[in-house]
Backbone as a chain_set.jsonl record, in Angstrom:
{"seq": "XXXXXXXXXXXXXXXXXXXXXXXXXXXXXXXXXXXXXXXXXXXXXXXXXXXXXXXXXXXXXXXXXXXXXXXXXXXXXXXXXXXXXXXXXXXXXXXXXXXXXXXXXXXXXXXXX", "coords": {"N": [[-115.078, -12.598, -49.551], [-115.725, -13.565, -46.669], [-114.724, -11.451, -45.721], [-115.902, -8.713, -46.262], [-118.352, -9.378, -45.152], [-117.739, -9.604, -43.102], [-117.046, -11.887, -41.315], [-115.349, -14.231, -39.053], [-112.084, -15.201, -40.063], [-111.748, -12.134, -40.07], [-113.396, -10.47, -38.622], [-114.54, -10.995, -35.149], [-117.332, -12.952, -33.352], [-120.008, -11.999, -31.389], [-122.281, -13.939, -29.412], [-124.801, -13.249, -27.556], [-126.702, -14.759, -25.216], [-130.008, -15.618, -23.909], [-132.069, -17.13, -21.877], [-135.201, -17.927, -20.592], [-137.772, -18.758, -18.239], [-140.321, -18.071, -18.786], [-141.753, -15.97, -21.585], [-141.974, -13.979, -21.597], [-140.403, -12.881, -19.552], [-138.029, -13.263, -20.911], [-137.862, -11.905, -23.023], [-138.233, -9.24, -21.916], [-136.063, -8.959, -20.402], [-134.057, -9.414, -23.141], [-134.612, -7.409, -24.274], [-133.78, -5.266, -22.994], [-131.415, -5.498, -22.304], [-130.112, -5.144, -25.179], [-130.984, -2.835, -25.18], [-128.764, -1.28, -23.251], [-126.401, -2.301, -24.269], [-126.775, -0.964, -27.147], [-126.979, 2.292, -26.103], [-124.442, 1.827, -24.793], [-122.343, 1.297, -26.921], [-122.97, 3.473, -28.936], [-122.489, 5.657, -27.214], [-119.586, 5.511, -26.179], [-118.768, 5.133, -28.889], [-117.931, 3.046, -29.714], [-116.77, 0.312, -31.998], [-118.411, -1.575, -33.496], [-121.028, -3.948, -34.698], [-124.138, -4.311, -33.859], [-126.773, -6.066, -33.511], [-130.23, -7.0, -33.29], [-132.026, -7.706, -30.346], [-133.238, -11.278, -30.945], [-135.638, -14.562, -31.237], [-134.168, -17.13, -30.524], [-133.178, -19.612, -32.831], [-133.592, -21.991, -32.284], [-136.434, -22.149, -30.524], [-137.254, -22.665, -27.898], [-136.579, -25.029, -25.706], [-136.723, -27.976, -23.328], [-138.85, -26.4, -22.125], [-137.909, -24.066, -21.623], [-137.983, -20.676, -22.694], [-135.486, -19.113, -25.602], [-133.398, -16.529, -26.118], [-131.395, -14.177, -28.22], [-128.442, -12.13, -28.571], [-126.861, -10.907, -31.109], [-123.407, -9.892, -31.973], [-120.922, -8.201, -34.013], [-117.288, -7.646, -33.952], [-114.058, -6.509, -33.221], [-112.223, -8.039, -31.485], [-111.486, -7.255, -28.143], [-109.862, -5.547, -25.056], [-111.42, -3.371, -24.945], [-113.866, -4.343, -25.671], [-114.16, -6.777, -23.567], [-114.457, -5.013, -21.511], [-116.923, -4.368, -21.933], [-118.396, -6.44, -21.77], [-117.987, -7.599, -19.313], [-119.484, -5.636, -17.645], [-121.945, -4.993, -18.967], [-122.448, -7.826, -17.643], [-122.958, -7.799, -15.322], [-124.588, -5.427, -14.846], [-126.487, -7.13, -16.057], [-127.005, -8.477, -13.519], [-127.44, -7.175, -11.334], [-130.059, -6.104, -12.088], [-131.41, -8.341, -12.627], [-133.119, -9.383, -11.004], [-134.796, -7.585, -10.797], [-136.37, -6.855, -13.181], [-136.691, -9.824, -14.341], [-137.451, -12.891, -13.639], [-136.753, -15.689, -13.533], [-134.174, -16.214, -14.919], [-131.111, -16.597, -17.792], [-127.794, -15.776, -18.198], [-125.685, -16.167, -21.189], [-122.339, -15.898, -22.79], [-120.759, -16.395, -25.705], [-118.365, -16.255, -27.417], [-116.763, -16.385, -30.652], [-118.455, -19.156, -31.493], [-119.426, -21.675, -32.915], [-121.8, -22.485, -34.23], [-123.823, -19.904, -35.218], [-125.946, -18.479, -36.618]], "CA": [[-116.467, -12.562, -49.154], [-116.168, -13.248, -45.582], [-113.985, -9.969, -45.047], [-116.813, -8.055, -46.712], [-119.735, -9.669, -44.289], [-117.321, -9.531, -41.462], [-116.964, -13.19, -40.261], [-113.904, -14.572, -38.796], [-110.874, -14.369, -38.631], [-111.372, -10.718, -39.963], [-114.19, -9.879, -37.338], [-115.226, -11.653, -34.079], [-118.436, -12.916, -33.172], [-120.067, -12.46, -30.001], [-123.539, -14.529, -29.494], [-125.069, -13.299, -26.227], [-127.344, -15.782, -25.319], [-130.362, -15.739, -22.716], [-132.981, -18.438, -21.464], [-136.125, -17.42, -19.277], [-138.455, -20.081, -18.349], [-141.024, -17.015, -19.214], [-141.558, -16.022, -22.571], [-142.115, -12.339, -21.683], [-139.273, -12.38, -18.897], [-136.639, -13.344, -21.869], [-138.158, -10.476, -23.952], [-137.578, -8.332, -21.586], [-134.863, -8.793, -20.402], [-133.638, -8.759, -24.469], [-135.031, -5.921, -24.811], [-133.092, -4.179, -21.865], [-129.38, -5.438, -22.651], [-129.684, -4.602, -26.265], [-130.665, -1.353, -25.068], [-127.877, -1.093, -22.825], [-125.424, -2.162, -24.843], [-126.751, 0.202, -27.833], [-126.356, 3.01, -25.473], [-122.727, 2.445, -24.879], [-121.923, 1.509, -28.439], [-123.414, 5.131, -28.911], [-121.572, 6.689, -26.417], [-118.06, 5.333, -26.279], [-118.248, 5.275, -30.454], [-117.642, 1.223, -30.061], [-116.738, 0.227, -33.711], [-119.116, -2.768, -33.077], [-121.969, -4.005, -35.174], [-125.399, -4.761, -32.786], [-128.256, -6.638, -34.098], [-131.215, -6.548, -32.758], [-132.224, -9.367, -29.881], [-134.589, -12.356, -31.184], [-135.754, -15.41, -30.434], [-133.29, -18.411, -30.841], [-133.436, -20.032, -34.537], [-134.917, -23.056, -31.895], [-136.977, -21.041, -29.203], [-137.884, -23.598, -26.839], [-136.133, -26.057, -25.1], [-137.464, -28.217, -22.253], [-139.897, -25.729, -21.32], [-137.176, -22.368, -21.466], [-137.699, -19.212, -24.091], [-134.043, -18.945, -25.746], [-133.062, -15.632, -27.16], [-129.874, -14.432, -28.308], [-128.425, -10.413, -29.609], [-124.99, -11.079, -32.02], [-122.324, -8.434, -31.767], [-119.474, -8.413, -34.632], [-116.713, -6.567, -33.648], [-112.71, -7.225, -33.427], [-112.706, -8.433, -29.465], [-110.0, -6.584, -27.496], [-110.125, -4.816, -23.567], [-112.972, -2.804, -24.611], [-114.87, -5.425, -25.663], [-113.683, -7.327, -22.44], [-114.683, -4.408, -20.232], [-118.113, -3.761, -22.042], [-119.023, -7.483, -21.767], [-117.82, -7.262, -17.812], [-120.211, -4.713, -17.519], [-123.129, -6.064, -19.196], [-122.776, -9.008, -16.846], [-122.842, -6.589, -13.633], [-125.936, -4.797, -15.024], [-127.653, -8.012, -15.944], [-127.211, -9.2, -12.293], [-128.226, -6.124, -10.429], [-131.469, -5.928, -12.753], [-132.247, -9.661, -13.295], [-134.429, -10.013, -10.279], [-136.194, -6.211, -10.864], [-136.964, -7.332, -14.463], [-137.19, -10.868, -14.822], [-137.387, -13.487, -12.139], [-135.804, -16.583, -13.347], [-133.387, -15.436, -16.474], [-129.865, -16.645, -17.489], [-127.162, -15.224, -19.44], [-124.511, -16.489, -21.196], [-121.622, -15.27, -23.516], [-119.995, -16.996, -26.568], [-117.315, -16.162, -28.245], [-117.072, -17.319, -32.168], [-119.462, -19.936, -31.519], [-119.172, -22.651, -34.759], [-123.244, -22.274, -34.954], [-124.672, -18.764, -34.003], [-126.937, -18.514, -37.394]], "C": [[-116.603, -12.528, -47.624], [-115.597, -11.949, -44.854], [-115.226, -9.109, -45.065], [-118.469, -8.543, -45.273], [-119.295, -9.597, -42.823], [-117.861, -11.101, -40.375], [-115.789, -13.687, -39.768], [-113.532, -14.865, -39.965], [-110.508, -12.669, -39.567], [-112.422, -10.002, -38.928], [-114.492, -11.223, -36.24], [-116.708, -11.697, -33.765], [-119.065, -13.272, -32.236], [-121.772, -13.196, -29.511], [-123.873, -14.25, -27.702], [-126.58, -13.836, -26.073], [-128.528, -15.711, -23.839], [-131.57, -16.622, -22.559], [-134.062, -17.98, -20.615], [-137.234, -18.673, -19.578], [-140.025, -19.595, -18.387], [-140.761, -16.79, -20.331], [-141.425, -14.251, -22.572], [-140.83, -12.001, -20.733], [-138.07, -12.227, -19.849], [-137.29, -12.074, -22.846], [-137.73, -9.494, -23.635], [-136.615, -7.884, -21.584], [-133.655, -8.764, -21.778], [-133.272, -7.693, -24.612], [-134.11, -4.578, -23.829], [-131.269, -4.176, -22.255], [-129.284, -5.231, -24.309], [-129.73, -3.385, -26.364], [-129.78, -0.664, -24.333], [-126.888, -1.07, -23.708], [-125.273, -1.127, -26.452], [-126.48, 1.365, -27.173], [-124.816, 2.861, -25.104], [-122.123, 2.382, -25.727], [-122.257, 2.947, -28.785], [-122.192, 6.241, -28.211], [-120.151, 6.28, -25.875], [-117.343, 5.056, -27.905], [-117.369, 3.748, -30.282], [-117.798, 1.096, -31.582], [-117.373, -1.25, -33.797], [-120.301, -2.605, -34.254], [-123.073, -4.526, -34.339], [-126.293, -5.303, -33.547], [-129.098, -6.581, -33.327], [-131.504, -8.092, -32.127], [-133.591, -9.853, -30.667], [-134.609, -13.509, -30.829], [-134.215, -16.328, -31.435], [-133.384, -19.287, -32.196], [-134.403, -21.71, -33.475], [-134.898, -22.349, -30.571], [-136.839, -21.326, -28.04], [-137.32, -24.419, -26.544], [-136.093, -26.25, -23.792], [-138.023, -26.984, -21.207], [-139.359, -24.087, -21.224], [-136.941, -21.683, -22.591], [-136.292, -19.523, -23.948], [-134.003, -17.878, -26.856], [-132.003, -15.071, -27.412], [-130.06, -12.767, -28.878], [-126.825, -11.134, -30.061], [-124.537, -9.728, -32.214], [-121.48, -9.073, -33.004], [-119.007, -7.282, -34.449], [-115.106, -7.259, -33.889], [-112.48, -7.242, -31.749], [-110.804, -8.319, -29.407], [-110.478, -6.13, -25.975], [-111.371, -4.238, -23.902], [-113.853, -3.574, -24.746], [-115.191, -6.355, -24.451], [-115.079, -6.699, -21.673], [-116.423, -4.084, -20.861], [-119.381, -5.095, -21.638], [-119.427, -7.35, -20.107], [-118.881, -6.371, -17.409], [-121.65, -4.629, -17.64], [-123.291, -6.912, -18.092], [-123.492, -8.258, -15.187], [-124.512, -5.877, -14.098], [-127.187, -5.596, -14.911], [-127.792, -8.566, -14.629], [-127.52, -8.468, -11.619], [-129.702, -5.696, -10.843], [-132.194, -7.023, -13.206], [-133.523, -9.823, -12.187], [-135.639, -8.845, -10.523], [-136.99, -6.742, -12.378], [-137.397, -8.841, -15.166], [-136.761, -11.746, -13.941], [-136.412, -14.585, -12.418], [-135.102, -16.657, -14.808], [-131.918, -16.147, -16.152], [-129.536, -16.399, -18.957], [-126.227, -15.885, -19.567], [-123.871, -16.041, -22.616], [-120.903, -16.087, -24.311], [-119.567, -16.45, -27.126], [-116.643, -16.882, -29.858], [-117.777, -18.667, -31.942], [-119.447, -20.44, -33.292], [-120.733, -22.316, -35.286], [-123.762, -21.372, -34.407], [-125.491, -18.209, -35.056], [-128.261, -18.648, -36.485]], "O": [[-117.378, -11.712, -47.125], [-115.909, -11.524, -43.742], [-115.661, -8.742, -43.974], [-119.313, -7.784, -44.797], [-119.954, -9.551, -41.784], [-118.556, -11.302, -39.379], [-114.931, -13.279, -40.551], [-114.311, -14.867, -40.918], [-109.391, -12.167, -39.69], [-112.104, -8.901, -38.478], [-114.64, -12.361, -36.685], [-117.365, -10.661, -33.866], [-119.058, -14.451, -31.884], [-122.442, -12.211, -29.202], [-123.332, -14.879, -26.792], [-127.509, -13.378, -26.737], [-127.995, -15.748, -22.73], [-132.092, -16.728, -23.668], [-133.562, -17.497, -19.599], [-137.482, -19.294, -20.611], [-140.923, -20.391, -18.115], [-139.642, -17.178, -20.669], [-140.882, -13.525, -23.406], [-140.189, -10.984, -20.998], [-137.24, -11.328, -19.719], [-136.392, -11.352, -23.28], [-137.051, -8.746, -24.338], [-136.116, -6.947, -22.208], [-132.556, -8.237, -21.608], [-132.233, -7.105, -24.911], [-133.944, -3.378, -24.046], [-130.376, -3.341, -22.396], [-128.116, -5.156, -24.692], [-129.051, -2.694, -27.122], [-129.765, 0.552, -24.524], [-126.406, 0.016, -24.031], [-124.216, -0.667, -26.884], [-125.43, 1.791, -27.654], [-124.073, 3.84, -25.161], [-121.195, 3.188, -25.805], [-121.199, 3.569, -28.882], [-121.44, 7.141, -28.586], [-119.709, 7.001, -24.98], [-116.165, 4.867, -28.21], [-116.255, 3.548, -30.766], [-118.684, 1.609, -32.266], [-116.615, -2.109, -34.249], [-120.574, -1.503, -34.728], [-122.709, -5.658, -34.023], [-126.52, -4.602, -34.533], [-128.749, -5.95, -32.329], [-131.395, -9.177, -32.699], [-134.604, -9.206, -30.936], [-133.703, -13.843, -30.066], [-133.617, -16.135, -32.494], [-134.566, -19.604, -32.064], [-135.429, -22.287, -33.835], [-133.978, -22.047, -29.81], [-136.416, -20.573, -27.163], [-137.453, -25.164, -27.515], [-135.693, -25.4, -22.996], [-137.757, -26.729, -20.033], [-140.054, -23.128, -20.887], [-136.012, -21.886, -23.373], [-135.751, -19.967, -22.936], [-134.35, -18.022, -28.029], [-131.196, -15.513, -26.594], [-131.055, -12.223, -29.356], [-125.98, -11.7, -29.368], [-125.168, -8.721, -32.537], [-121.331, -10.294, -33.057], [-119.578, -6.198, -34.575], [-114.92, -8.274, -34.56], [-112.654, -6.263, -31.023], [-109.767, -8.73, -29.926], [-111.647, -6.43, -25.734], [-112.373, -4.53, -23.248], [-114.761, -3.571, -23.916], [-116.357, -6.712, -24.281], [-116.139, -7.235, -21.351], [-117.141, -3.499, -20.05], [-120.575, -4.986, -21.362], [-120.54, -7.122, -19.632], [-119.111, -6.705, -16.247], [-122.436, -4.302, -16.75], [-124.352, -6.768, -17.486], [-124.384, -8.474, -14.366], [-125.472, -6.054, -13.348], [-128.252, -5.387, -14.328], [-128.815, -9.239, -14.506], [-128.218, -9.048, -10.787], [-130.433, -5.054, -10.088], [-133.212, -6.986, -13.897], [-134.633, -10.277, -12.462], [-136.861, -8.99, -10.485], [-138.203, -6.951, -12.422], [-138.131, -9.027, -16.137], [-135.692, -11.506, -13.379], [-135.358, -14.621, -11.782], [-135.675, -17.225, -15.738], [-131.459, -16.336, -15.026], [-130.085, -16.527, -20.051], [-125.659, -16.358, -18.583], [-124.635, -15.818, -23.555], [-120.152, -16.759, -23.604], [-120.361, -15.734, -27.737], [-116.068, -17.97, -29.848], [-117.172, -19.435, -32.69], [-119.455, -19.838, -34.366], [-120.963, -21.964, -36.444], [-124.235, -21.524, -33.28], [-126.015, -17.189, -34.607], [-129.371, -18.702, -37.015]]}, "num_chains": 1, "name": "protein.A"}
């Protein structure tokens, strides 16, 4: 069963995770790195699964939107270099798109339901 749904240890699971102390800045900015990273899943034929960003299963904490996009994939260099990359994008476009935003990256995470 979990081969079939793709949960560890036959896929990896990547929980990218972001916080805005705005409810529309964390949207955005969602809305921008899932469309980034669908564009290069697209165009480097990444054998990745993307979900779509939403809010956090708990949204809100002390006062900061929390929204999250989950990747399953089998995490190797490309995965590495696509994450690396992401990070570089989100920091040259965090102040044009959302003022006070943070990202962060987990790796099989025990709770990312």
């Amino acid at each position: 069963m979990r081969k079939q749904l793709k949960y560890p240890p036959f896929c990896d699971i990547i929980v990218i995770g972001i916080t805005a102390e705005r409810e529309n800045d964390g949207v955005q900015i969602t809305k921008y790195i899932h469309q980034y990273l669908k564009n290069r899943v697209i165009q480097e034929n990444l054998g990745i699964i993307l979900y779509q960003g939403m809010p956090a299963p708990i949204d809100k904490i002390k006062n900061k939107y929390r929204f999250r996009i989950i990747i399953k994939c089998k995490f190797g260099e490309n995965i590495i270099k696509l994450m690396e990359d992401m990070q570089e994008m989100y920091s040259q476009t965090k102040q044009a798109k959302a003022g006070n935003t943070r990202l962060t990256i987990d790796l099989n995470p025990n709770n990312w339901y």
